[in-house]
C-alpha positions, 0 to 999 in steps of 0.5 A: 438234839432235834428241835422236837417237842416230848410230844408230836405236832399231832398230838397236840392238835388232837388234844387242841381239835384243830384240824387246819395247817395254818398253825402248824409251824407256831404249834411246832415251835411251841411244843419245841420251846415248852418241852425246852422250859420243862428241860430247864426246870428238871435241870438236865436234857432230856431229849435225846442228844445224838454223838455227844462228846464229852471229855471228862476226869476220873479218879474212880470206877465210875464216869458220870455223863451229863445226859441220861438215859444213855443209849449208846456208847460210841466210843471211849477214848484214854490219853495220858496227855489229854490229846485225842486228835493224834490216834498214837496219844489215847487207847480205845475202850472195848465195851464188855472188856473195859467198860460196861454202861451201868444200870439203875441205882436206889429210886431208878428203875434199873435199866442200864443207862439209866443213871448216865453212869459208865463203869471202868472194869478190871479193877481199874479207875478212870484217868483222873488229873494228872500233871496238869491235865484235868480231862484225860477221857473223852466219852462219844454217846447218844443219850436222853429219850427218844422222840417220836418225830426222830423215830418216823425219820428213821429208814429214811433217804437222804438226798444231800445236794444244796450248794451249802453242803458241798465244798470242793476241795481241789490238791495238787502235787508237783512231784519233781520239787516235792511240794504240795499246794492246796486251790478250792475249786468252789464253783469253777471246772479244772483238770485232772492229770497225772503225768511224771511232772505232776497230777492234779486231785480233788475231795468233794466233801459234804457236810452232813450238819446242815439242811440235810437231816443225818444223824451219825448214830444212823446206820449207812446202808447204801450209798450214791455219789454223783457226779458231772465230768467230761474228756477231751477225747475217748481215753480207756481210763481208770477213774477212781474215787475213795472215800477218805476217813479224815477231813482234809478241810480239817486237818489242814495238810494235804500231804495226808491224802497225797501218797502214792496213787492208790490201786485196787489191792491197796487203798493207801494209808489214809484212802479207802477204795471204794470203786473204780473205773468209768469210761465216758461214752463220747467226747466232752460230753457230761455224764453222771457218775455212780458209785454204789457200795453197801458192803458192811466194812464200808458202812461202817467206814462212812459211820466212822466219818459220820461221826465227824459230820461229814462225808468225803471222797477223792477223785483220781484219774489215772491214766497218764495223759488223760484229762478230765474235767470236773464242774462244780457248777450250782445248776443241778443237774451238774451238782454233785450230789450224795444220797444215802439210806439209812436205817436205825443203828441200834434199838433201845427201850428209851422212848418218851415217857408218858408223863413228859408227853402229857406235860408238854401237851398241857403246857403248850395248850395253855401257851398256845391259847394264851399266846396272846397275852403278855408277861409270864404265868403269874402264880403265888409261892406254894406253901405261902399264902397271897396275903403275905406279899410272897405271891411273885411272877415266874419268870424262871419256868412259867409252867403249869403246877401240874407241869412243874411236878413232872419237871421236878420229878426228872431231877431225880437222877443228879 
């Protein structure tokens, strides 16, 4: 979820008629926290949430998600054994054959998703517990309303290239004993080699969580990655660089990148070619590589990694006896760097509802001008009158009543 209020940074200084930006950041914060107040009250989340895994129990037709309105299923994922990291041990749902996203019931308005529900189809119930297992779905969605401030980041660029985005992941294989060893190469140079002894590779990963805004229901449609290298002699070489559908920082074996050396027509089991073939135009000398790939099949390869909160490439030289050198340094102009544009994945009709909107203006207008003061909002019980000792400090909400009344009227769907 992004820290944005129900309401736009202009909306409440419109409201407030302030003109000036030195206030910008605590009037930000204060539509953040006060749109975060009306969550607690309404009990729920209400703005929107981006990939949320959930794993939950079943036992019936029906699958209750604990954010609404859904916008979109990614992925519904079954396991006997509750193991979802191991493809072999869960099936994937298709949407339409195995489930459908259900729409409103009783007092909502009927649109799918509405009600957070999905719907097992075929006759069949969701997995429940069994054999110990309690959790056998694991359900990956978007969901909750829209907010304006996410809606102007869409269609936007994406330059990812701070240092603590990126982590050089250096593997090395010596094929004649067979064994595999793993050395991070965070901020130093180191060869590439490929020889009949051994050959030398490296994943650049970047982090897409971190100062770089991305969010995994984006769809990718085009890609750079960048990148300083040099030779120690002019060398008609191949050097190629895939893009790698599991995160070997994760999963911890190197052994699941390491085959055969990829070519052209075949990508290997866990690699993906995405380009190839770069020859540097003189010796020692640093140039920057780039690759650009805007095929459908690709994007929808990175969106898969996306999804993981990250986006990793492995780089190969492969001619033998030609040594390359990759720099990891900070300085910018030789760091590597990655810039996506993206656009939206999908549309839907979930944006802000008026009454969220207005409620957040209200309430932070009146913490804005009465920030001052300390403690919280003092307001009697409602229905008991300030003569009977029940008037108390609201501690738990300390929202407007006008406020409250659109909080509580979000409970209506749990």
């Amino acid at each position: 979820m992004l820290d944005y209020g129900f309401a736009t940074l202009a909306d409440l200084k419109l409201a407030l008629d302030v003109t000036d930006t030195k206030d910008d950041a605590l009037l930000a914060a204060i539509l953040d926290r006060t749109a975060g107040v009306i969550e607690g009250v309404a009990g729920r989340i209400l703005r929107r949430d981006h990939a949320r895994v959930e794993v939950c129990n079943g036992n019936s037709d029906l699958l209750r998600v604990n954010v609404s309105p859904i916008a979109k299923v990614h992925s519904v994922h079954e396991s006997e054994t509750g193991d979802f990291a191991i493809a072999a041990n869960y099936a994937e749902l298709v949407e339409g054959t195995d489930f459908f996203i259900e729409g409103g019931q009783g007092g909502d308005s009927g649109r799918p998703g509405e009600p957070a529900l999905i719907r097992r189809l075929g006759n069949k119930n969701w997995m429940g517990a069994w054999a110990g297992v309690a959790a056998r779905t694991r359900v990956v969605y978007t969901g909750g309303f829209k907010t304006d401030e996410e809606l102007s980041l869409e269609n936007q660029l994406v330059v990812i290239s701070a240092p603590t985005d990126i982590m050089d992941y250096r593997i090395t294989h010596h094929v004649s004993s067979g064994s595999y060893w793993i050395q991070n190469a965070t901020s130093s140079e180191f060869e590439f080699f490929r020889s009949s002894t051994y050959d030398v590779r490296a994943v650049i990963r970047f982090a897409t969580d971190k100062s770089a805004i991305l969010l995994p229901c984006w769809t990718i449609n085009r890609i750079y990655i960048q990148f300083s290298a040099k030779v120690d002699r002019l060398f008609a070489a191949k050097f190629y660089v895939f893009g790698i559908d599991i995160d070997p920082l994760l999963q911890g074996s190197p052994v699941l990148i390491h085959g055969a050396v990829p070519s052209i027509t075949n990508g290997g089991p866990n690699c993906k070619l995405v380009d190839a073939s770069w020859v540097p135009a003189t010796v020692n000398t640093y140039e920057a590589y780039d690759f650009e790939s805007a095929s459908s099949s690709s994007m929808l390869f990175y969106g898969k990694s996306l999804l993981n909160k990250f986006l990793a490439f492995m780089l190969i030289e492969d001619n033998k006896g030609c040594v390359w050198t990759y720099s990891a340094v900070e300085a910018a102009s030789l760091r590597p760097k990655l810039t996506i544009t993206h656009g939206m994945a999908f549309t839907d009709e979930f944006g802000i509802p008026d009454d969220l909107r207005n409620a957040n203006i209200l309430q932070a207008i009146h913490e804005y001008q009465t920030r001052k003061t300390p403690g919280m909002i003092s307001q009697a019980m409602r229905g008991v009158s300030i003569a009977s000792g029940a008037s108390y400090m609201k501690t738990l909400a300390a929202l407007l009543p006008e406020v409250e009344a659109v909080a509580m009227h979000y409970r209506r769907l749990y």
